[in-house]
C-alpha positions as CSV (number, residue, x, y, z in Angstrom):
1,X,51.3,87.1,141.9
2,X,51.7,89.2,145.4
3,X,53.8,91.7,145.7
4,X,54.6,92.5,149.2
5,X,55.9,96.1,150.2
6,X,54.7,99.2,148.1
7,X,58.8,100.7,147.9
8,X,61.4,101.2,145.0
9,X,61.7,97.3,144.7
10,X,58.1,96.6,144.6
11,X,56.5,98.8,142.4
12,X,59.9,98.6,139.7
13,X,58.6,94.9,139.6
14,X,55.4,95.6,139.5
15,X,55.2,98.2,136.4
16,X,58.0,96.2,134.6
17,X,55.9,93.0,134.5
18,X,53.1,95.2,131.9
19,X,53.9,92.9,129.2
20,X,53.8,89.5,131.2
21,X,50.5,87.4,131.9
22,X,50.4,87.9,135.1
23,X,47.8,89.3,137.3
24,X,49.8,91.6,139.9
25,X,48.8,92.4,143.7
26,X,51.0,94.9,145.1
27,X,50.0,95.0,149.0
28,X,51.6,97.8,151.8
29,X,50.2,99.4,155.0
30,X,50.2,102.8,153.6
31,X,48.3,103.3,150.1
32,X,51.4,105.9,149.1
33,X,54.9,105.2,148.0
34,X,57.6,106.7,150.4
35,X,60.5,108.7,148.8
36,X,62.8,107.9,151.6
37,X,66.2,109.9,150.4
38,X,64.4,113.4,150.7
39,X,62.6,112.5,154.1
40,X,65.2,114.6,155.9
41,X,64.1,118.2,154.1
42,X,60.5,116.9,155.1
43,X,61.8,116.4,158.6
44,X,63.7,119.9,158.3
45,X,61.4,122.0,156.7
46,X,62.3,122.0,153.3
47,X,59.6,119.9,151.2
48,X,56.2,119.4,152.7
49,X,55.2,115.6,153.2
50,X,52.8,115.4,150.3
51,X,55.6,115.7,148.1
52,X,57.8,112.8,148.6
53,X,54.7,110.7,148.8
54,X,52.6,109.2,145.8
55,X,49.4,107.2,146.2
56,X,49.9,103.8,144.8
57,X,46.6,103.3,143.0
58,X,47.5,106.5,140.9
59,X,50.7,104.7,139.7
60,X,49.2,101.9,139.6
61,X,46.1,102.5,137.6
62,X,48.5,102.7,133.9
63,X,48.9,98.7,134.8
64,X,45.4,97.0,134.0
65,X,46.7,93.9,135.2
66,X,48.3,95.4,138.8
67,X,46.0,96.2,141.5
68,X,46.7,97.8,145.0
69,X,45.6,96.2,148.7
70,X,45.7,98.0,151.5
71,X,46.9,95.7,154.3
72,X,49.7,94.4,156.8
73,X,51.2,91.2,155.9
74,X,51.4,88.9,158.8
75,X,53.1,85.9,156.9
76,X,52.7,83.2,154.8
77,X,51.1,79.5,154.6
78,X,53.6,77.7,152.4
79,X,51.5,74.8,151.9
80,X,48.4,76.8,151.1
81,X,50.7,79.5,149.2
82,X,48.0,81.9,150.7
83,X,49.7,85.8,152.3
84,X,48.4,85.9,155.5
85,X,47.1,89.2,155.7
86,X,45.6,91.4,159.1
87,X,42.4,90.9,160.1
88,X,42.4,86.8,159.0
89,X,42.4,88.1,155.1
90,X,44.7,86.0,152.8
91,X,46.1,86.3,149.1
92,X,46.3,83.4,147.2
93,X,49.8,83.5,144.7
94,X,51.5,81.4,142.7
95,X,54.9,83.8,142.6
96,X,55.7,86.0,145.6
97,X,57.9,89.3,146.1
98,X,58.5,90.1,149.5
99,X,59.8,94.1,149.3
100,X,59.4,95.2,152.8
101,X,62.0,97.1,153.0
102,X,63.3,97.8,156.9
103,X,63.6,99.2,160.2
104,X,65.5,101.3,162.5
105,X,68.5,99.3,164.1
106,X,69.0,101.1,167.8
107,X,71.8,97.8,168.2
108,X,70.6,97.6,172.0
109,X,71.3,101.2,173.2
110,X,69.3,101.9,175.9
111,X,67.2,104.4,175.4
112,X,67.5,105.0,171.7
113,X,64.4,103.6,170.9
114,X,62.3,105.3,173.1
115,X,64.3,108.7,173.1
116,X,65.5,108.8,169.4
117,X,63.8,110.3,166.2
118,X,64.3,107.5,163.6
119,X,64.3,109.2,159.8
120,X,62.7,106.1,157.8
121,X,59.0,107.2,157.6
122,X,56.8,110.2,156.7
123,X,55.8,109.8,159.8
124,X,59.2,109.9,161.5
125,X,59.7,112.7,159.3
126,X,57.2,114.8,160.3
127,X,57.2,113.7,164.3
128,X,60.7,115.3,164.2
129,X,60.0,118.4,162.4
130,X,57.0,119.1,164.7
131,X,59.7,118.0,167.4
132,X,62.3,120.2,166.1
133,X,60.5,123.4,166.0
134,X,59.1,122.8,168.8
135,X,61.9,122.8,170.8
136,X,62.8,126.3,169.5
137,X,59.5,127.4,170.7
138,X,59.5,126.0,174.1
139,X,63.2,127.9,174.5
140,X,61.9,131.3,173.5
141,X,59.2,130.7,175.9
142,X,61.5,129.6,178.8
143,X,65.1,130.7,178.2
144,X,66.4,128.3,180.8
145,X,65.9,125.1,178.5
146,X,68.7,126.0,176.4
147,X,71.3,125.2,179.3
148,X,69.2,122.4,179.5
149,X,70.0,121.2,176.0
150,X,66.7,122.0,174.0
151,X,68.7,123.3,171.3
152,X,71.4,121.0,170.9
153,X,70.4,118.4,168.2
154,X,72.8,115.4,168.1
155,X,73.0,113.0,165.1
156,X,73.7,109.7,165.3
157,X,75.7,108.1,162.0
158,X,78.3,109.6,159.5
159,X,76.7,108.1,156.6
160,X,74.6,109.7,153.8
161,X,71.2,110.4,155.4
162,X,73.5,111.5,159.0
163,X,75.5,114.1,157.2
164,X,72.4,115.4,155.1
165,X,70.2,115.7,158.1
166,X,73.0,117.3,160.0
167,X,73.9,119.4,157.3
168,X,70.3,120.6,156.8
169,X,69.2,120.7,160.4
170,X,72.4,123.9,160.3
171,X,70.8,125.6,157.2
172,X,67.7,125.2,158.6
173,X,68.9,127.0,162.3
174,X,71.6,129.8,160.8
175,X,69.5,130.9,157.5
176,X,65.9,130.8,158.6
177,X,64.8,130.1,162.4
178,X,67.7,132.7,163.3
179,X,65.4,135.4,161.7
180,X,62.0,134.0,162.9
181,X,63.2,133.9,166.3
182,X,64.9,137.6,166.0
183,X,64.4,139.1,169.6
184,X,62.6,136.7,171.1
185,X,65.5,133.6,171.3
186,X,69.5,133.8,171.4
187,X,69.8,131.2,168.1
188,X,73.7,131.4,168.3
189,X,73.3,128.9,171.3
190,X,72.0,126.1,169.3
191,X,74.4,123.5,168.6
192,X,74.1,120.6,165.7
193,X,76.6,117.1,167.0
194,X,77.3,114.7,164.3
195,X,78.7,111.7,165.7
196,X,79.9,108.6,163.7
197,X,81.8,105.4,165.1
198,X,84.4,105.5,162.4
199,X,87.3,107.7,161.7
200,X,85.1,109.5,159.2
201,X,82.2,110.6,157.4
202,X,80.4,108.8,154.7
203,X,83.0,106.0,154.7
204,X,81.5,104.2,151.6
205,X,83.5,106.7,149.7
206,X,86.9,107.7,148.5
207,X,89.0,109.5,151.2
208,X,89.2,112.4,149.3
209,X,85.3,113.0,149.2
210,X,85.1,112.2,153.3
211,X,87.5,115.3,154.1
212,X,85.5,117.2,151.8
213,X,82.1,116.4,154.0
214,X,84.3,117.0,157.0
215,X,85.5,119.6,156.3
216,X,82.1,121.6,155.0
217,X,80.3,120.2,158.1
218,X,82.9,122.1,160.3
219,X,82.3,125.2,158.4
220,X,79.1,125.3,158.8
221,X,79.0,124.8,162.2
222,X,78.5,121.2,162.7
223,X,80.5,119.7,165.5
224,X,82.2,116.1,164.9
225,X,82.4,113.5,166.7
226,X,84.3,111.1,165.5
227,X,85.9,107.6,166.4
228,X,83.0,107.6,169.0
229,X,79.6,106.2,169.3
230,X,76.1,106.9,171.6
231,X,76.5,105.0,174.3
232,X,73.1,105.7,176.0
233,X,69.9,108.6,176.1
234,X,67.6,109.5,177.9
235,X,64.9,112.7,177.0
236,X,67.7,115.3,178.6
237,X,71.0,113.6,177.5
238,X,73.2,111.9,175.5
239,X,76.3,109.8,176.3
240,X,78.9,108.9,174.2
241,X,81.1,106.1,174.6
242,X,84.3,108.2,175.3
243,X,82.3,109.6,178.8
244,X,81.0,112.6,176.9
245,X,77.7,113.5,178.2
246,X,75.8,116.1,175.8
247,X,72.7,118.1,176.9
248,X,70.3,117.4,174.3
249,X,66.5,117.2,173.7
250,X,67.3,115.8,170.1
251,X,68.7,112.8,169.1
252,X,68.0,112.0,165.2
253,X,69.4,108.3,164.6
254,X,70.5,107.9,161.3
255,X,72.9,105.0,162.5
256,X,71.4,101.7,160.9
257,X,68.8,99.7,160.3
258,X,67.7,96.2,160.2
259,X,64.8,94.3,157.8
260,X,61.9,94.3,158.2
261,X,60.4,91.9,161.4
262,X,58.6,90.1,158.8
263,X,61.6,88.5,157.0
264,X,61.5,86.7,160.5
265,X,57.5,85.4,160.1
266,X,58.4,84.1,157.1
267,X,60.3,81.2,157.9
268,X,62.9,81.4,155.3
269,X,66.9,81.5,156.0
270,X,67.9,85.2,157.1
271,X,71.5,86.8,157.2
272,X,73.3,89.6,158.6
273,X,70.9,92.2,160.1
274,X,67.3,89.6,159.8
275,X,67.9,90.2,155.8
276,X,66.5,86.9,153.8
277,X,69.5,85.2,152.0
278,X,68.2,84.8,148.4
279,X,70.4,82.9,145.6
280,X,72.1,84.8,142.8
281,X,68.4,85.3,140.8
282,X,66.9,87.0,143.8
283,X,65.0,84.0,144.6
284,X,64.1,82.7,147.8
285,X,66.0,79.0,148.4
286,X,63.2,76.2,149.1
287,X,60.4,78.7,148.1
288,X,59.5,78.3,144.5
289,X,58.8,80.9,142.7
290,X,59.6,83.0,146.4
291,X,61.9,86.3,145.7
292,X,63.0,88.7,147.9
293,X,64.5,92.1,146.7
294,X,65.4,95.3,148.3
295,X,66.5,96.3,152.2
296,X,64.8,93.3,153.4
297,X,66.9,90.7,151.0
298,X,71.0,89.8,151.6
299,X,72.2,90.3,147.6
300,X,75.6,89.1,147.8
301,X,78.2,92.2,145.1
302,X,81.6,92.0,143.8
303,X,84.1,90.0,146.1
304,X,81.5,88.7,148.0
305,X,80.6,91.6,149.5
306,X,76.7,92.9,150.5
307,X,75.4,94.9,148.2
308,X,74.1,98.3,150.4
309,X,70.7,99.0,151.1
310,X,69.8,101.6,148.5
311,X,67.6,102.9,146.3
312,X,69.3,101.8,143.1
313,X,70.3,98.4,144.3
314,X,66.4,97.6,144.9
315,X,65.3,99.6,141.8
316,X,67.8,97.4,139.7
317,X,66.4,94.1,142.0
318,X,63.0,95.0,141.5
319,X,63.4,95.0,137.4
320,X,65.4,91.9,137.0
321,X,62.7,90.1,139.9
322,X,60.2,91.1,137.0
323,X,62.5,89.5,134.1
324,X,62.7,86.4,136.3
325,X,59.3,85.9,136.8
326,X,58.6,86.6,133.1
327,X,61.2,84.2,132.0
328,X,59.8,81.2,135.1
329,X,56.0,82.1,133.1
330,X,57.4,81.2,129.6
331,X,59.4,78.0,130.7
332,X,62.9,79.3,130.9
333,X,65.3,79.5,133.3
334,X,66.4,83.2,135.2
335,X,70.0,84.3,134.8
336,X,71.7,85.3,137.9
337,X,71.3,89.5,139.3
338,X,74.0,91.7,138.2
339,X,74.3,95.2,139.8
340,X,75.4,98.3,137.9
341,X,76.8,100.9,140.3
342,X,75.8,104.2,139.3
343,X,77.8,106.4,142.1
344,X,77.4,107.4,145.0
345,X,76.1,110.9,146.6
346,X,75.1,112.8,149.5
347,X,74.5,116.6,149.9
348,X,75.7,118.5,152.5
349,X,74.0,121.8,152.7
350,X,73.3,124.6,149.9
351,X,75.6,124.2,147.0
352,X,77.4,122.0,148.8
353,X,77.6,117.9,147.7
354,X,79.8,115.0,147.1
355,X,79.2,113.1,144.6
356,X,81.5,109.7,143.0
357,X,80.9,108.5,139.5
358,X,82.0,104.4,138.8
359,X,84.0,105.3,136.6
360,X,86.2,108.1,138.1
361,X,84.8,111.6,138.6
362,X,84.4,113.0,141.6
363,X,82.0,116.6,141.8
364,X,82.7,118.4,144.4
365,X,80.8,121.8,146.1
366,X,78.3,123.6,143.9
367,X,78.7,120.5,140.7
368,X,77.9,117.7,142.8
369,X,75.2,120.0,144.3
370,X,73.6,120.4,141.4
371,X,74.3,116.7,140.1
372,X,72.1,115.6,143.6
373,X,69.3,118.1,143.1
374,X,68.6,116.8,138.7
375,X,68.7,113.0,139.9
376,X,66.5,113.1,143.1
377,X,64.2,115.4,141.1
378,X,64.3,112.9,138.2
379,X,63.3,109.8,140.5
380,X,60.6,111.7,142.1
381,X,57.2,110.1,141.4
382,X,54.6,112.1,140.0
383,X,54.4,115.5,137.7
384,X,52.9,117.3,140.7
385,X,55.7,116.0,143.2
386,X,58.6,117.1,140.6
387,X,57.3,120.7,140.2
388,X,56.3,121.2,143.9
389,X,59.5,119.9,144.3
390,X,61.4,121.8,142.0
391,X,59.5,125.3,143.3
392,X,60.7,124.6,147.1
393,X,63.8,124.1,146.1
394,X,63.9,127.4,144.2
395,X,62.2,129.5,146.7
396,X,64.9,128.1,149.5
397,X,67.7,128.9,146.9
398,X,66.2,132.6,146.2
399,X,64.9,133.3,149.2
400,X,67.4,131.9,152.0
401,X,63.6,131.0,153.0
402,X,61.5,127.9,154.1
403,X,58.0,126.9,153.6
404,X,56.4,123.8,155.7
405,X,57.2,125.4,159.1
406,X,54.5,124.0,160.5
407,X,53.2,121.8,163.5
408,X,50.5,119.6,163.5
409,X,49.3,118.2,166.9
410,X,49.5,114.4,167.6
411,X,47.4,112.4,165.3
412,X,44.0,111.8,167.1
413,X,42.3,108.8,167.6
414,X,40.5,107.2,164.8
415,X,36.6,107.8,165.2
416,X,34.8,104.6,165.4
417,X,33.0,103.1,162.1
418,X,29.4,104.1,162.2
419,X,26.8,101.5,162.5
């Protein structure tokens, strides 16, 4: 069996088939698992990068039958049922999980791709904190840039990861660069835009929670922009679709995303946004024993809906994939995916969330604050990750203070293999 993409889908198959007689190959570009909803305090300063990673072979190692291969899928020969790997390697399988998550979605904006700072890597993460501060450094070198926009940092998309970064980016100016630039840089001139097509912020939830967002945002010194979208950038500028030109070095695009480019190699039937339509078991139709689960599959929800591309929704795919394939090994047939909704949540700054329960509670301020920090911390990979974790977050909270305010220089070119 080859499991295709190292994320929350993959590896919750992987681990959950311990029991089944199956020999497991888990395969990813990078030999760490990504996690992808605290990539914006990486990208802000708050948690260095090593702690929302995890090497895979460490998880991995508790599974004697699951190994790890480091490698970039190029595709797959059906008749063969070989995974075309780089470098003319294949994987033979006899069941297949593609996981491969996704990619940013710039919908054709010009100039978003090649002006934007995506948020869906470690690297992204870490090219915009290096980014970031730099632009505060350039300014207090040469005053003149901030009229030029180097401290304006515009965000593009009201949903969860928009409103955290933009929430976070504000904390990150008012409470700690205002004090490291003391005398050297005027820090009231910096400016954080969040702009969001629709008529308000993290729409997937109740009204009632999207004033609340607004609302803090505003008091903290985040300017809306709402009913609006980015219209075009360019390394000085962004325009928004109502004529609006902003003078900005910084535009973070948190506005979408699309599946993974591979879902396209594959040649299987894709939906909305390149996702791979898969039938109500997660499996792939006219590819036996083929699944798909995650941001890179189209898992129809209630009233015929799409079910969102989260964390839960492939952690949940990922275990029942697992059951599938268990029950396909003993000769039975796999009952259809049913998705539990646990809530919904974003944070919005210190002790300040939203956060919606299924069934009925809404926590609000300092609660849902708290409710975010003991669930991300809880999903965390690792014993190391949780504490280092944990002790950021208590030194920001204590100290109005952050640690990883760093920048690294490009990444250099490899040095060629010896002979």
């Amino acid at each position: 069996m080859v499991i295709v993409g190292a994320g929350f889908g993959g590896l919750e198959t992987a681990t959950h088939l311990k029991d089944v007689p199956v020999d497991v190959t888990v395969v990813d570009r990078n030999n760490f698992h990504t996690f992808q909803p605290l990539l914006y305090q990486v990208a802000t300063s708050g948690l260095n990068a090593a702690d929302v990673a995890y090497p895979v072979r460490g998880l991995l190692r508790r599974y004697p039958t699951a190994v790890f291969r480091r490698a970039e899928v190029t595709g797959v020969d059906w008749d063969t049922r070989h995974v075309l790997l780089d470098g003319d390697a294949t994987l033979p399988f006899d069941y297949l999980v593609v996981a491969a998550g996704a990619c940013t979605n710039y919908f054709g904006i010009p100039g978003a791709a090649e002006y934007g700072f995506p948020l869906y890597t470690l690297r992204d993460a870490t090219r915009l904190r290096n980014h970031l501060l730099g632009r505060f450094e350039a300014a207090a070198a040469r005053q003149g840039l901030v009229d030029e926009g180097a401290l304006t940092f515009v965000v593009a998309g009201g949903g969860p990861t928009g409103v955290e970064t933009a929430g976070a980016v504000a904390e990150l100016i008012d409470a700690v660069l205002r004090k490291d630039f003391r005398g050297a840089l005027d820090v009231d001139q910096a400016r954080v835009v969040l702009v969001e097509m629709g008529d308000s912020l993290l729409p997937a939830m109740r009204p009632g929670s999207r004033r609340h967002a607004a609302e803090t945002q505003a008091g903290r010194r985040v300017e809306l922009r709402l009913g609006t979208r980015v219209e075009s950038v360019d390394a000085t500028s962004v325009k928004l679709a109502g004529g609006e030109v902003l003078a900005a070095h910084t535009l973070v695009w948190a506005a979408g995303v699309q599946a993974n480019p591979l879902a396209a190699r594959l040649g299987v039937e894709c939906g909305r946004g390149g996702r791979i339509r898969v039938a109500p078991d997660l499996s792939v139709t006219g590819r036996p024993g083929t699944f798909a689960v995650g941001d890179i599959a189209q898992v129809g929800g209630p009233a015929g809906h799409t079910l969102p591309g989260l964390a839960p929704v492939a952690m949940q795919g990922g275990r029942h994939v697992a059951d599938a394939i268990a029950a396909c090994v003993a000769g039975r047939t796999p009952g259809p995916f049913r998705y539990r909704d646990k809530g919904t949540m974003a944070t919005i700054g210190r002790a300040a969330a939203v956060a919606e329960l299924p069934w009925g509670p809404r926590l609000w301020g300092t609660p849902g604050w708290l409710a975010w920090l003991g669930l991300h911390l809880w999903y965390v990979m690792g014993n190391r990750n949780r504490l280092s974790v944990f002790l950021n977050w208590a030194w920001s909270y204590l100290t109005w203070d952050r640690g990883p305010r760093v920048i690294f220089e490009p990444d250099q070119p490899a040095r060629p293999a010896p002979d």
